[in-house]
LUMTI-311777 format. One record per residue (C-alpha): x, y, z; residue in three letters; residue number from 1; chain. Coordinates in steps of 0.25 Angstrom, whole numbers, plus 5000, padded with zeros to 4 digits. Each point is the difference from the previous one (the first is absolute). Example, Ala and Ser with C-alpha at 12.3 -4.5 7.8 and 13.67 -1.06 7.14 Angstrom:
px / py / pz / residu / num / chaine
5049 / 4982 / 5031 / ALA / 1 / A $
5006 / 5014 / 4998 / SER / 2 / A $
***
This chain:
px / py / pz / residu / num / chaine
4998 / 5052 / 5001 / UNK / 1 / A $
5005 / 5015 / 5002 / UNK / 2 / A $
5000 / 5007 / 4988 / UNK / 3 / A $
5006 / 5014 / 5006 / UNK / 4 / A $
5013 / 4993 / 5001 / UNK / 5 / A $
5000 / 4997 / 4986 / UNK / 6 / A $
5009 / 5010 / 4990 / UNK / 7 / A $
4992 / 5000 / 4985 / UNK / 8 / A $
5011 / 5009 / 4995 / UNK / 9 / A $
5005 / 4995 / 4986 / UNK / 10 / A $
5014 / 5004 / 4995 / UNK / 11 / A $
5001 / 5005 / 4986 / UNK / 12 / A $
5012 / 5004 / 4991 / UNK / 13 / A $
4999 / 5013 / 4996 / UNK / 14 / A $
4988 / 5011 / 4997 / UNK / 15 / A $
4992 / 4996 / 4989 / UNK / 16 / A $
5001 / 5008 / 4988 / UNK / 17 / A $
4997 / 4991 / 4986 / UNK / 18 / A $
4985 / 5001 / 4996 / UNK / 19 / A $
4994 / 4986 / 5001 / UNK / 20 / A $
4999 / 4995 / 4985 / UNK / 21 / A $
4986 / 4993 / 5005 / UNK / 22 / A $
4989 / 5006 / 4991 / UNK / 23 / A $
4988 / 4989 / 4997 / UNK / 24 / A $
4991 / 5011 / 4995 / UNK / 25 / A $
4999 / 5012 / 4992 / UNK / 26 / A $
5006 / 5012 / 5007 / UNK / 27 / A $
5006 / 4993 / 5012 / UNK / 28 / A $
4985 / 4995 / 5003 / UNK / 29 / A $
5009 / 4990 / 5012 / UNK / 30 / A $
5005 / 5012 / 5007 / UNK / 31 / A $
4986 / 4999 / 5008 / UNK / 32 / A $
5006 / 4987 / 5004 / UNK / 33 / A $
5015 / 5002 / 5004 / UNK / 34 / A $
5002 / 4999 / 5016 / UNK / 35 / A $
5006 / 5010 / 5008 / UNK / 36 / A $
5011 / 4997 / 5012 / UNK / 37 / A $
4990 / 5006 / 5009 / UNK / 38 / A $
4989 / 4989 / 4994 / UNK / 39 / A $
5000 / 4993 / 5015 / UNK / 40 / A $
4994 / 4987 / 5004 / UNK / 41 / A $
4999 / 4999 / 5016 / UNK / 42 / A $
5007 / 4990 / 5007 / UNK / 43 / A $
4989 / 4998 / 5012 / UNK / 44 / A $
4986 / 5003 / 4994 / UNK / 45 / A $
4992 / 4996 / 5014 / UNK / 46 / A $
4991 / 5013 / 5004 / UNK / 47 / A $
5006 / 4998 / 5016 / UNK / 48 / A $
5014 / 5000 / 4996 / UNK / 49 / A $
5000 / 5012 / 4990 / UNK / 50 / A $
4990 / 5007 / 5014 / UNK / 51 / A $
5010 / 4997 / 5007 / UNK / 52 / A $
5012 / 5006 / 4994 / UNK / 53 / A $
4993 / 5014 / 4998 / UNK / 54 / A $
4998 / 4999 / 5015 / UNK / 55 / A $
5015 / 4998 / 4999 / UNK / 56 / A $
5005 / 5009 / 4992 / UNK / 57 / A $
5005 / 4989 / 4990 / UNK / 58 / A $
5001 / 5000 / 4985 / UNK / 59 / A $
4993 / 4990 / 4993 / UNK / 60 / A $
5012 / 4989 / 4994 / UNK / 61 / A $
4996 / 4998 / 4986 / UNK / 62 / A $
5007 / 4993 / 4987 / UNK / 63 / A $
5001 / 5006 / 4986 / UNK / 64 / A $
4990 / 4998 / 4991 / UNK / 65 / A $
5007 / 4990 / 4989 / UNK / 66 / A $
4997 / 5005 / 4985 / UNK / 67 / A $
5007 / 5006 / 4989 / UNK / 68 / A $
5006 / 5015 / 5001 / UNK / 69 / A $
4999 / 5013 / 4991 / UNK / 70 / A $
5015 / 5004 / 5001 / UNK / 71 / A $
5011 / 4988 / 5001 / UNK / 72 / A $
5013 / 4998 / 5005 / UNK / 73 / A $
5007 / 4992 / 4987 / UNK / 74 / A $
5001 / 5004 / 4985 / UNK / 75 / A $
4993 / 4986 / 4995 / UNK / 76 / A $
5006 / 5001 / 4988 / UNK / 77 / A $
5015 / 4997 / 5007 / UNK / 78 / A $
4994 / 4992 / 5012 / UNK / 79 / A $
5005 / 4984 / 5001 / UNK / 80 / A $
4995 / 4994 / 5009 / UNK / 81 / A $
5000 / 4986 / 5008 / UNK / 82 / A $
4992 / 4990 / 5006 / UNK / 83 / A $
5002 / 4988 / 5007 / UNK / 84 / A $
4991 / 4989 / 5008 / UNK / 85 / A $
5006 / 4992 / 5014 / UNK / 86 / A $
4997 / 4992 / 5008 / UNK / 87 / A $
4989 / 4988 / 4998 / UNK / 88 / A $
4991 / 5000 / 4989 / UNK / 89 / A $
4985 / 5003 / 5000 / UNK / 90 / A $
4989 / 5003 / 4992 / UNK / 91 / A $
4999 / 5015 / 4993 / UNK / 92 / A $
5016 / 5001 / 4999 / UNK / 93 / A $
4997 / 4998 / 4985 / UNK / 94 / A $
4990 / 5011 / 4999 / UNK / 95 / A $
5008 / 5010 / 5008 / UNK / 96 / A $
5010 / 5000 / 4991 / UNK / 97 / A $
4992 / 5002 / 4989 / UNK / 98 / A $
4993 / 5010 / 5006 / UNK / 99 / A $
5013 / 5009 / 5001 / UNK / 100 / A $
5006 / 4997 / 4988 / UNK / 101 / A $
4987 / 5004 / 4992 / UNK / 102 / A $
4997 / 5013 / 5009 / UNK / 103 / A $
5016 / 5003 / 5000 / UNK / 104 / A $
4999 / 4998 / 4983 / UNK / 105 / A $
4986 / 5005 / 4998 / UNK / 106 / A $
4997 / 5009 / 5009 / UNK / 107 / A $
5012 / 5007 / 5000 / UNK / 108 / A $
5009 / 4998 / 4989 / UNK / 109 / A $
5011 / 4992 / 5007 / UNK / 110 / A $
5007 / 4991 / 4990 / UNK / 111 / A $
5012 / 4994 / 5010 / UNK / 112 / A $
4993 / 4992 / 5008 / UNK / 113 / A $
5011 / 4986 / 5006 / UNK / 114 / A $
4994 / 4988 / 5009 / UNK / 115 / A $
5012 / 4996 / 5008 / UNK / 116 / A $
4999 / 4983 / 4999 / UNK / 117 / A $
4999 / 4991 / 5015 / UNK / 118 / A $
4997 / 5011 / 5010 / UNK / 119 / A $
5012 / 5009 / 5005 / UNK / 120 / A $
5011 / 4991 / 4996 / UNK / 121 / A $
4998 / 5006 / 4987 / UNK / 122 / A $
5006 / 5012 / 5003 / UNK / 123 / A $
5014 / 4993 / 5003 / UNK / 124 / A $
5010 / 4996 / 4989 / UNK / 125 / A $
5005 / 4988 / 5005 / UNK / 126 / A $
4986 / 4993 / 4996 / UNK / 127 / A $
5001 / 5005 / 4988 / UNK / 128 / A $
4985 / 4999 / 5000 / UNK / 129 / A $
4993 / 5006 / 4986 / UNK / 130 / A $
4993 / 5013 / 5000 / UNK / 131 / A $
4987 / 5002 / 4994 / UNK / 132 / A $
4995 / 5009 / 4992 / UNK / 133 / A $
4985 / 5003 / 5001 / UNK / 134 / A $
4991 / 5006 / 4991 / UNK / 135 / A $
4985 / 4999 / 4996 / UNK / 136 / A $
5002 / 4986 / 4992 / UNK / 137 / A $
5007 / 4995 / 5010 / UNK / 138 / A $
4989 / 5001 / 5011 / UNK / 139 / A $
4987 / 5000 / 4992 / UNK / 140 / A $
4997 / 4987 / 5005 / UNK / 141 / A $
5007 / 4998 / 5013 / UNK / 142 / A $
4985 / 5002 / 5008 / UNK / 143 / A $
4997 / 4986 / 4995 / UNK / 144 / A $
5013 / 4994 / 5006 / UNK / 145 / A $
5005 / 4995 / 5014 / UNK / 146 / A $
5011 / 5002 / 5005 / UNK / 147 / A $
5010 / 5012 / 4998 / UNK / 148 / A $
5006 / 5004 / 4985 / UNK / 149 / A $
5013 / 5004 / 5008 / UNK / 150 / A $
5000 / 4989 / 5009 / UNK / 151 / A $
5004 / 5002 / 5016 / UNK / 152 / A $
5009 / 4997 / 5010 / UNK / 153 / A $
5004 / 5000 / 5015 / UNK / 154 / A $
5009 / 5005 / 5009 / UNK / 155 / A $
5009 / 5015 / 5002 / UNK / 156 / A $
5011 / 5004 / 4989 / UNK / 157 / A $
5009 / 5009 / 5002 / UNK / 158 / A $
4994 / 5017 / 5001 / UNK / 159 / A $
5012 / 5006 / 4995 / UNK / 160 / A $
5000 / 4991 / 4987 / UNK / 161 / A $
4986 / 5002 / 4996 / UNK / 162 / A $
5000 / 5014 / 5001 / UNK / 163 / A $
5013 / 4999 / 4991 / UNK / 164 / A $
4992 / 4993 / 4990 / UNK / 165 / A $
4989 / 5009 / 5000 / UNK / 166 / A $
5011 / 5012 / 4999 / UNK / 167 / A $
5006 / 4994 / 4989 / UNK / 168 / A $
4987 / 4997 / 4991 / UNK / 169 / A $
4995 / 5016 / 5005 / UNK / 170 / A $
4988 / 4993 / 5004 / UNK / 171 / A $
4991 / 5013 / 5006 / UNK / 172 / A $
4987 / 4991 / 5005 / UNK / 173 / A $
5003 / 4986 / 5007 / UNK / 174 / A $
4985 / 4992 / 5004 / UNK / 175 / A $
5003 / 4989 / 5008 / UNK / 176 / A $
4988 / 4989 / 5003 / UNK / 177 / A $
5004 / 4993 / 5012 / UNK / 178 / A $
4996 / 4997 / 5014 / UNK / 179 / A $
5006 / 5004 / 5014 / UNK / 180 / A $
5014 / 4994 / 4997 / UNK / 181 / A $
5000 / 5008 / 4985 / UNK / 182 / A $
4992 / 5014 / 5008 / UNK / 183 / A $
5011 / 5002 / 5010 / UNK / 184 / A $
5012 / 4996 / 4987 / UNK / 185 / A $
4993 / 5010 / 4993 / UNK / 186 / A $
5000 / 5010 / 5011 / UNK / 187 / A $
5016 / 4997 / 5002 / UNK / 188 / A $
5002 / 5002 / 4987 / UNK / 189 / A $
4991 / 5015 / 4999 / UNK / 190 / A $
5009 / 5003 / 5012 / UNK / 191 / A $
5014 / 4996 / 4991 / UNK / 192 / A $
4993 / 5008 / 4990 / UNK / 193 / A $
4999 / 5012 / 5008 / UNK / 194 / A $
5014 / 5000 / 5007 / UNK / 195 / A $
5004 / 4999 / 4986 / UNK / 196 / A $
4994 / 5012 / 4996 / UNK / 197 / A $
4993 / 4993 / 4987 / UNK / 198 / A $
4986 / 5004 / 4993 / UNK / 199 / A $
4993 / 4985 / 5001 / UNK / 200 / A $
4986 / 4999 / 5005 / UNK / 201 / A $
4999 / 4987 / 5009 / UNK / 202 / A $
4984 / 4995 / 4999 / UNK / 203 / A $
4996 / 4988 / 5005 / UNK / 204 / A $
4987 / 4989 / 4997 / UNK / 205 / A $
4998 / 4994 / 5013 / UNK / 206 / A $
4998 / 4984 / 4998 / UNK / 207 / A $
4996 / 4989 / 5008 / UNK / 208 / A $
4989 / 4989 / 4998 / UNK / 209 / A $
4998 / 5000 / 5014 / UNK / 210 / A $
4994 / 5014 / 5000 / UNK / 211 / A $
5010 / 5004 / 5014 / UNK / 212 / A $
5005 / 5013 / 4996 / UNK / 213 / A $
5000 / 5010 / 5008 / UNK / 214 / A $
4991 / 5014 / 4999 / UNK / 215 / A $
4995 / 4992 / 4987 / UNK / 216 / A $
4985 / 4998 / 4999 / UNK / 217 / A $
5001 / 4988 / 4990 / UNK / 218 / A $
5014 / 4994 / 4993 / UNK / 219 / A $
4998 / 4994 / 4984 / UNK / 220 / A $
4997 / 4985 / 4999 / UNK / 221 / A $
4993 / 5000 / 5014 / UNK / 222 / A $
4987 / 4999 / 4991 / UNK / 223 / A $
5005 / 4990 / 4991 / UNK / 224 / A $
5006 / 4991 / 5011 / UNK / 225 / A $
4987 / 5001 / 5008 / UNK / 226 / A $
4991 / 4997 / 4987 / UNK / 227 / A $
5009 / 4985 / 4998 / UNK / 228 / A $
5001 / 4999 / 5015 / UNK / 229 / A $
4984 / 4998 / 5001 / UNK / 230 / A $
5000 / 4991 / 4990 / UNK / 231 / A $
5010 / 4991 / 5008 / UNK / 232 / A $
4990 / 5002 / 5012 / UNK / 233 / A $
4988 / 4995 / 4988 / UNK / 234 / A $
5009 / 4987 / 4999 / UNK / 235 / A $
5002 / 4998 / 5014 / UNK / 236 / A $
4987 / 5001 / 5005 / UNK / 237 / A $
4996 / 4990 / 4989 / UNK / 238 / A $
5010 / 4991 / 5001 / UNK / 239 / A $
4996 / 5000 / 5016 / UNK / 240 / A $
4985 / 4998 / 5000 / UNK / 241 / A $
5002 / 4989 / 4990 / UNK / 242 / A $
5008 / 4991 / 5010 / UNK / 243 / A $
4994 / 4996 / 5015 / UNK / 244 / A $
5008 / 5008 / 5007 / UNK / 245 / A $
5007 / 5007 / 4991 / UNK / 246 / A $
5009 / 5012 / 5002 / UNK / 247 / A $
5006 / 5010 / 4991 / UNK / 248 / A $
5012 / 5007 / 5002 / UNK / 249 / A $
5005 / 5012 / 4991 / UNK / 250 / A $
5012 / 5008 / 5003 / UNK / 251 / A $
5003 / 5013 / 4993 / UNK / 252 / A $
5008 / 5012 / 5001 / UNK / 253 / A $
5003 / 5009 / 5012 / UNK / 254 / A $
5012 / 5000 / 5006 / UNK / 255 / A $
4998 / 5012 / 5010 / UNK / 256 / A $
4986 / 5004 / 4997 / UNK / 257 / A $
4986 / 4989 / 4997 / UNK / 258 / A $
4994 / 5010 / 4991 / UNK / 259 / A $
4997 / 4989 / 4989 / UNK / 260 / A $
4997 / 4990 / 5009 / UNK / 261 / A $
4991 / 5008 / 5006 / UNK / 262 / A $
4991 / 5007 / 4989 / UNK / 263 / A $
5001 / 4987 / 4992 / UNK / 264 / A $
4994 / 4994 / 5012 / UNK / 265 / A $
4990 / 5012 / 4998 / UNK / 266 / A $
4998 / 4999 / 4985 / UNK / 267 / A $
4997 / 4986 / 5001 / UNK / 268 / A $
4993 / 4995 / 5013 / UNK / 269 / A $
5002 / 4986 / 5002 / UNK / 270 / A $
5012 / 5000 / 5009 / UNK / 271 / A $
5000 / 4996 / 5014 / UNK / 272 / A $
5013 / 5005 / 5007 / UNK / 273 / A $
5010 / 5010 / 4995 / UNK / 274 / A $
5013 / 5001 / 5005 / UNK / 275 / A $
5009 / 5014 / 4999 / UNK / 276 / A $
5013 / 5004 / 5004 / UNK / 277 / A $
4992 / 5011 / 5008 / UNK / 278 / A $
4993 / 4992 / 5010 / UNK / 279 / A $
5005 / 4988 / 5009 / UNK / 280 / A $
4994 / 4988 / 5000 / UNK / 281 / A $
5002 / 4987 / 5009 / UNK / 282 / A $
5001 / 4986 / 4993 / UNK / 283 / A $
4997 / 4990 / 5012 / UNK / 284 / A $
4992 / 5004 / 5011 / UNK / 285 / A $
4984 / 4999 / 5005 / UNK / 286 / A $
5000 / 5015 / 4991 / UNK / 287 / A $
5010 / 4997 / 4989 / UNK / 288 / A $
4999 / 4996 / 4986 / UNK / 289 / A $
4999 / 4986 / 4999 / UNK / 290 / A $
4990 / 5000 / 5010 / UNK / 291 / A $
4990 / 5009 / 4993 / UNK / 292 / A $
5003 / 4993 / 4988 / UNK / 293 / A $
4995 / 4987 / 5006 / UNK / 294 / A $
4990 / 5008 / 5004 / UNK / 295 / A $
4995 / 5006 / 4986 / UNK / 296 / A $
5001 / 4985 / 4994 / UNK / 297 / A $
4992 / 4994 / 5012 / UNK / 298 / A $
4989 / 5012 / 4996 / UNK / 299 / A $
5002 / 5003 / 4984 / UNK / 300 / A $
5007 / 4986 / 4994 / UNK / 301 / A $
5010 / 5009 / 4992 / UNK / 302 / A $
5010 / 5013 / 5005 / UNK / 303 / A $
5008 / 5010 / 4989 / UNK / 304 / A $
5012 / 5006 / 5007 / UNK / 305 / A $
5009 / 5011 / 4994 / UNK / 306 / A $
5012 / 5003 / 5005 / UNK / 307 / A $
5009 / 5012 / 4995 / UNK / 308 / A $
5016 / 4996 / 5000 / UNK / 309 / A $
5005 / 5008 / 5011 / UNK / 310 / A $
4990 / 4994 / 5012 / UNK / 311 / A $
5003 / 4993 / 5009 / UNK / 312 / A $
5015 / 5000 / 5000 / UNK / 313 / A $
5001 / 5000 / 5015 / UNK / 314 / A $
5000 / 4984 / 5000 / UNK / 315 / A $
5011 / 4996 / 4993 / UNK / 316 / A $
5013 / 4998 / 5010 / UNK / 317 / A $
5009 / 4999 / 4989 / UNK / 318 / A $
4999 / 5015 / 4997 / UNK / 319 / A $
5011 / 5007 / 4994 / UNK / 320 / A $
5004 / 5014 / 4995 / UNK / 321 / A $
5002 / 4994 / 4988 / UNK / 322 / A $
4996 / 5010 / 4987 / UNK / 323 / A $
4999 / 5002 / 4986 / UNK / 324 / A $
5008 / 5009 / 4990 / UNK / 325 / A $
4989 / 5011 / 5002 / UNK / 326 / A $
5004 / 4999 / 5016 / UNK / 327 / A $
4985 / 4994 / 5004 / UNK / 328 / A $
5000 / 4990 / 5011 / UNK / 329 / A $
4998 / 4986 / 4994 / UNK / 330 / A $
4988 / 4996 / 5005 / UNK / 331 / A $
4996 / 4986 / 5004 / UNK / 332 / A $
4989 / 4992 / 4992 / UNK / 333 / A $
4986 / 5003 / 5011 / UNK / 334 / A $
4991 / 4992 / 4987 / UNK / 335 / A $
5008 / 4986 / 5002 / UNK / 336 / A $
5002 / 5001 / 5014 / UNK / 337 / A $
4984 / 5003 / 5002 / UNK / 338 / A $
4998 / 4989 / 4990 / UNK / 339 / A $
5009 / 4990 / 5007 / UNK / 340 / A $
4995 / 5005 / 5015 / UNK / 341 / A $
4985 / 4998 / 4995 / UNK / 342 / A $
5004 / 4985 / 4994 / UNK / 343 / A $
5007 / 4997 / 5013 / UNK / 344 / A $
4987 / 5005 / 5009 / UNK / 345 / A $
4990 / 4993 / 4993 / UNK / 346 / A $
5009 / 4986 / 4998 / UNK / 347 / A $
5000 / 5002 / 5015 / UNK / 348 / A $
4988 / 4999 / 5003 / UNK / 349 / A $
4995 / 4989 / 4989 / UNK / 350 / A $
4993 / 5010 / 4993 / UNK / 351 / A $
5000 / 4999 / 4986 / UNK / 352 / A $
5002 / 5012 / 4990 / UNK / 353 / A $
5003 / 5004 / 4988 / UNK / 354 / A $
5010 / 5012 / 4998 / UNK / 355 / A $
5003 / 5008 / 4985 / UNK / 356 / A $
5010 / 5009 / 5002 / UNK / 357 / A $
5001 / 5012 / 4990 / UNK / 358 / A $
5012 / 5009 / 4996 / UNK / 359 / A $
4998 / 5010 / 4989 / UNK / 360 / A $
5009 / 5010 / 5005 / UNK / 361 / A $
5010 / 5000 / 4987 / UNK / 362 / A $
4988 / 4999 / 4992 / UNK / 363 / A $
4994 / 5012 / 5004 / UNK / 364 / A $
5013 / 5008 / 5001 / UNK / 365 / A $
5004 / 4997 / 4983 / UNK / 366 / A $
4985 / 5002 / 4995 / UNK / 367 / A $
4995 / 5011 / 4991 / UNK / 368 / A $
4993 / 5013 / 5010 / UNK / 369 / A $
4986 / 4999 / 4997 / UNK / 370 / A $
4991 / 5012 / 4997 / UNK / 371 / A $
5002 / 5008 / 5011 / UNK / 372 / A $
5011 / 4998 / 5002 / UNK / 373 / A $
5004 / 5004 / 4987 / UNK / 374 / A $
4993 / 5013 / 5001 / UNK / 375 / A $
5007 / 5003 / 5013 / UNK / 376 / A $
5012 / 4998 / 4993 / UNK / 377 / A $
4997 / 5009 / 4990 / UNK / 378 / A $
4999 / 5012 / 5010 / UNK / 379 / A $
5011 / 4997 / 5009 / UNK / 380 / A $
5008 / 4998 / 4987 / UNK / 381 / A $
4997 / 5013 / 4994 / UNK / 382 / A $
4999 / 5007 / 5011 / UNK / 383 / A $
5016 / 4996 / 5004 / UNK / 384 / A $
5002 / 5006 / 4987 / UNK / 385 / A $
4994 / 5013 / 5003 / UNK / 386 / A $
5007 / 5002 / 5012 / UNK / 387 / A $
5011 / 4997 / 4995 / UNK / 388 / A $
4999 / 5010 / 4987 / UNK / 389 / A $
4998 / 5009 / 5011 / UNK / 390 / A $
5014 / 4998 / 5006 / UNK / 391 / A $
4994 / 4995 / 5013 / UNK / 392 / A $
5011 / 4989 / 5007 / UNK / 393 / A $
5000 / 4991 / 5012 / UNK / 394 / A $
4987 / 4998 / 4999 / UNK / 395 / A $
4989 / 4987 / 4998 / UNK / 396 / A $
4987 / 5000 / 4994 / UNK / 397 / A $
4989 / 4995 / 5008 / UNK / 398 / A $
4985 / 5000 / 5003 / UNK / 399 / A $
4994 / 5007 / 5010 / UNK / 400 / A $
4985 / 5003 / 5004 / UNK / 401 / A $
4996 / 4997 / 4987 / UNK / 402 / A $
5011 / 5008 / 4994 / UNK / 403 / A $
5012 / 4997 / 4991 / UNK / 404 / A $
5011 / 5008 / 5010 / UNK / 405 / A $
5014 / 5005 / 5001 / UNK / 406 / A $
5007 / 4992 / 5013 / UNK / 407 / A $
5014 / 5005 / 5005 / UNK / 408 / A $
5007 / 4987 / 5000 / UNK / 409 / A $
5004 / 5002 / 5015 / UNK / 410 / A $
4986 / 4999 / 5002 / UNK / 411 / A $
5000 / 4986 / 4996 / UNK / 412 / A $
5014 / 4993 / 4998 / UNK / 413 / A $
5003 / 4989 / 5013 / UNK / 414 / A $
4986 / 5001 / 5004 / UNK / 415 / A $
4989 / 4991 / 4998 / UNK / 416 / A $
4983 / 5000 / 5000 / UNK / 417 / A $
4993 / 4988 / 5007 / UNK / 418 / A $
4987 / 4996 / 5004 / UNK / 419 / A $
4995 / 5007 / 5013 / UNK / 420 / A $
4994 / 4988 / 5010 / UNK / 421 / A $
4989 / 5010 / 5004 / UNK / 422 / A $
4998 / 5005 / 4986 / UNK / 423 / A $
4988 / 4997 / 4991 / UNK / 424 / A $
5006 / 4991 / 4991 / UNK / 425 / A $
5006 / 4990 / 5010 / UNK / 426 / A $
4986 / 5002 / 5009 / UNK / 427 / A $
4993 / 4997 / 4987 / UNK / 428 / A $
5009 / 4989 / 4996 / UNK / 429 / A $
4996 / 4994 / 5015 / UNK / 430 / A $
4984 / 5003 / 4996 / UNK / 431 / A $
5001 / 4992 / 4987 / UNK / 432 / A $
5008 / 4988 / 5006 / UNK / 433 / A $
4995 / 4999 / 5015 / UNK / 434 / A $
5015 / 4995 / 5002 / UNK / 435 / A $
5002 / 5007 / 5013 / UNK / 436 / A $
5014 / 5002 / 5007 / UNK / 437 / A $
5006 / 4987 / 4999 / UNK / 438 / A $
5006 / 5004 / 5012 / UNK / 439 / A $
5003 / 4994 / 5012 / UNK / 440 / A $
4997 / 5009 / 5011 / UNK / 441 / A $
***
């Protein structure tokens, strides 16, 4: 990845000129704590590289630190502001709420704070969709729940008629949780704002379970997802050493990326073969699939196979272009096609098995976050707000070299991270299964 190419710059409002209200100790005792816009965090942090661009001449790319600022861009006591969540649901929506309405309340004295109900459709009349309004009692206990308070939806609505809506409400701070569909609605809708010429800050919580977003070191509800997606492994591997032959066969999320089917495979090291949207993988043949697995029952008695939903979709004939409201190709089902392709090898050959196949992907998607994940919700949560009290737009909040970071959303938006063949987690995912290529070469 070249980072020089990379543009950290984040677009603010306006200078900032209101003295945080932030004071947890006597005589401004926080002040030591308040981050400064030239508080970096590099991009590239190998010793070569940064070498290398002293050789040439070459600044460092860096992000802004995230973190609560001395001097603010809006007067708290007249800020409204919006928050919305699209796209699917995923464990930690719950608690990234809560974590901005109770900074946003607490922190700095904002008492208009609205949810807008079933993503960005409620910011258009003709839904005629409810607006919440959020305050401390209303979000004490959403860390305990799944789900999302506000609810979500997919696919685009109309620009033009949601900045309307925040014109019309005066809404000075918009935070919008979403994935890559809601990133690039909400950098259309910073642009409409700034053609306009309003004052609305535009800051957005990068979501998706299957931990894919670009320049984002780790994505809310990856850890949770992983944390249920090794107990699905547990079953599995029980349920396939209690049969003679027994295989189990678990399918989770991961459209474009095997993040969790691979650090689940980690976690929890009883799986056998891991299939990834990343790496190709033959099905027949002396090097294919179904060959090794007959191998691994001839050898062990019992296989675990995980499969992450976007593998494998190069062997279905009846492909389409076929998608959903959010504009994501609809993929074809790799779990039931690999169960179907294992039951019709073995019947074959006269070679009896005994195949459970496991599903928990909606499961995992509407559960509670678990404890990290609550945590990591916490900061990205507050820090949104931060950035936001700051006046800073268009931008997202991510995680980066162990940092909590400001990303320009141009960084991220229509981009996405994926597991590097060569890299050390696919290599060690090879090193814990012994799976091989499962290619024909």
């Amino acid at each position: 990845m070249k980072f020089d190419s990379i543009d950290t710059t984040i677009s603010t409002l306006g200078p900032l000129k209101i003295t945080s209200p932030i004071r947890r100790g006597e005589n401004g005792a926080l002040d030591r704590n308040f981050v400064h816009d030239t508080d970096r965090v590099l991009l590239d942090v190998e010793l070569n590289n940064l070498l290398k661009m002293v050789e040439e001449g070459k600044d460092f790319p860096a992000f802004e630190l995230a973190g609560p600022r001395s001097k603010i861009y809006f007067d708290p006591s007249k800020l409204r502001c919006a928050l919305v969540t699209c796209g699917g649901l995923c464990p930690g929506l719950n608690d990234i709420i809560r974590a901005i309405v109770l900074e946003l309340f607490f922190s700095y004295g904002v008492r208009n704070i609205y949810g807008f109900k079933y993503g960005l459709q409620g910011f258009i009349p003709k839904y005629r969709h409810d607006i919440l309004d959020l305050k401390p009692k209303t979000v004490v206990n959403l860390h305990e729940m799944g789900g999302s308070i506000l609810g979500s939806s997919r696919g685009p609505q109309p620009i033009d008629e949601i900045v309307d809506s925040l014109e019309r409400m005066n809404i000075g701070i918009l935070f919008m949780v979403g994935g890559d569909g809601t990133l690039m609605a909400a950098t259309k809708i910073a642009d409409t704002i700034t053609k306009r010429g309003l004052k609305i800050s535009v800051v957005g919580i990068p979501k998706t379970i299957d931990n894919d977003i670009y320049m984002v070191s780790r994505s809310f509800g990856f850890d949770t997802a992983v944390d249920v997606a090794t107990q699905a492994v547990k079953s599995a591997h029980n349920e396939s050493a209690g049969y003679p032959n027994g295989i189990g066969l678990i399918k989770l999320m991961g459209r474009h990326s095997g993040f969790i089917a691979a650090t689940a495979t980690l976690a929890q090291q009883d799986v056998n073969f891991v299939l990834i949207p990343e790496v190709d993988f033959d099905i027949e043949g002396p090097d294919g699939f179904l060959t090794a697995l007959e191998r691994r029952l001839n050898s062990r008695g019992h296989a675990v196979i995980v499969a992450a939903e976007g593998a494998g979709q190069k062997f279905f004939d009846d492909k389409t272009d076929e998608c959903d409201e959010s504009g994501n190709i609809r993929l074809k089902d790799i779990g039931l096609f690999i169960k179907n392709a294992i039951s019709s090898y073995f019947n074959g050959k006269n070679i009896e098995v005994t195949l459970k196949y496991i599903d928990p992907s909606y499961m995992i998607r509407s559960l509670p976050a678990n404890a990290n994940d609550r945590v990591f919700c916490s900061f990205l949560g507050r820090d949104a707000v931060h950035a936001g009290m700051a006046g800073k737009t268009k931008l997202l909040i991510g995680r980066w070299n162990n940092h909590f970071v400001h990303l320009p959303m141009s960084a991220s938006a229509g981009k996405r991270k994926q597991i590097d063949p060569k890299g050390k987690l696919w290599q060690s995912v090879l090193g814990a299964t012994g799976q091989g290529s499962l290619k024909n070469d």
